[in-house]
C-alpha positions, 0 to 999 in steps of 0.5 A: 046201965053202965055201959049207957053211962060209959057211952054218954061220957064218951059223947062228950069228949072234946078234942083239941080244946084249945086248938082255936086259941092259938095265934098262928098256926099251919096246916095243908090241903089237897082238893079238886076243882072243876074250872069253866070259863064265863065268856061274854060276846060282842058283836063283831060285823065281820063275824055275825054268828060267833058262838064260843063254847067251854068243856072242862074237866076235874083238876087237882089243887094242893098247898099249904095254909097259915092261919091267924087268929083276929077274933075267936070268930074270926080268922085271917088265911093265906093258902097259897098252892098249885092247881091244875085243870084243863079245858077245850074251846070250841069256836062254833062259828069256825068251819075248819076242824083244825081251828075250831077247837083250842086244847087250854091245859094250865097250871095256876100258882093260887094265892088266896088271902081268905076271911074265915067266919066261924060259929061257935064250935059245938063238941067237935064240930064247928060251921064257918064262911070263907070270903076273900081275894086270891091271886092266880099267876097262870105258868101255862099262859103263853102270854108272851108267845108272839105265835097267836091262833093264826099260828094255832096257839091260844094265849092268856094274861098269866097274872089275874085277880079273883074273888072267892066265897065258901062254906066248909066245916071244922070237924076236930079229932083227937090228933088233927083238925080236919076241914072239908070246905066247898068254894066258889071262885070267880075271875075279876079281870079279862083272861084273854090276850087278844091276838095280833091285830096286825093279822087281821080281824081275829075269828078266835078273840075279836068276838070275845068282851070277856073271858074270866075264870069261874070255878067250883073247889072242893079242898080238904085241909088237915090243920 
């Protein structure tokens, strides 16, 4: 019976109790993505049978978090960070080996400023909602490479816009708070740079309305 007694008290432990009434404070996370890319076609004349196809693999994200607390349900987060992901194009409609495919490895600088909805926490846990905007500014664009696919270099905008949604869980231990949270991001503007129209009809970016980055994270912060 003791033992029982001792158990149940031990259930009902709390750790860091007053964690959440902090007005500001840091943490970090690390996590992994899997970065696609949407794109949408037009019809080109020249190009009647343009058919573009994405395969990308894992990537790796790390940055840092400031929080600000504007409600004990709501939080204000910036969790600004470095990812990287790598992805290969294929231009079915191309026939040559050499040009139907485009290698695209790229290191973002991501920037998102986040809406953070919690529940009420409950013991140790707590569910929350993430919604919000990020800015990703892309090192390895080539944007303002003069060189395009004629000369086999495949070229993006280096500064574009996102929207991001989530869902995650705050569970709290006895020295730290620790955050698994799944996330959704999705590009708002166009990432492709068109190639050079004084080359011709282009068979790689003529046929493309809209390229943009969507996304799967999967981030654990320590906070």
């Amino acid at each position: 019976m003791n033992s029982l007694a001792l158990f149940a008290q031990r259930e009902k432990v709390e750790y860091l109790p007053t964690f959440d009434n902090k007005k500001f404070h840091y943490g970090f996370y690390l996590g992994l993505n899997q970065n696609d890319f949407k794109v949408s076609l037009k019809n080109v004349n020249t190009l009647p049978n343009s058919n573009i196809s994405v395969e990308s693999t894992p990537g790796f994200n790390v940055g840092l978090i400031a929080d600000l607390r504007l409600h004990k349900n709501l939080n204000l987060r910036l969790e600004p960070g470095l990812m990287t992901n790598s992805k290969k194009i294929f231009f079915n409609h191309i026939a040559t080996a050499q040009d139907s495919v485009r290698d695209v490895s790229s290191t973002y600088l991501h920037v998102p400023l986040l809406f953070k909805f919690s529940t009420d926490r409950y013991k140790n846990i707590r569910p929350y909602l993430l919604a919000g905007v990020s800015l990703d500014y892309n090192f390895s664009s080539n944007e303002k490479n003069p060189d395009d696919n004629f000369s086999g270099q495949f070229r993006m905008n280096s500064t574009n816009f996102m929207y991001e949604v989530g869902i995650g869980i705050d569970i709290y231990l006895y020295f730290f708070k620790f955050s698994p949270s799944i996330r959704g991001v999705f590009a708002i503007n166009n990432e492709i740079k068109y190639d050079n129209p004084s080359n011709g009809t282009s068979q790689w970016t003529a046929p493309i309305n809209f390229m943009g980055t969507r996304g799967v994270f999967l981030n654990f912060a320590f906070e």
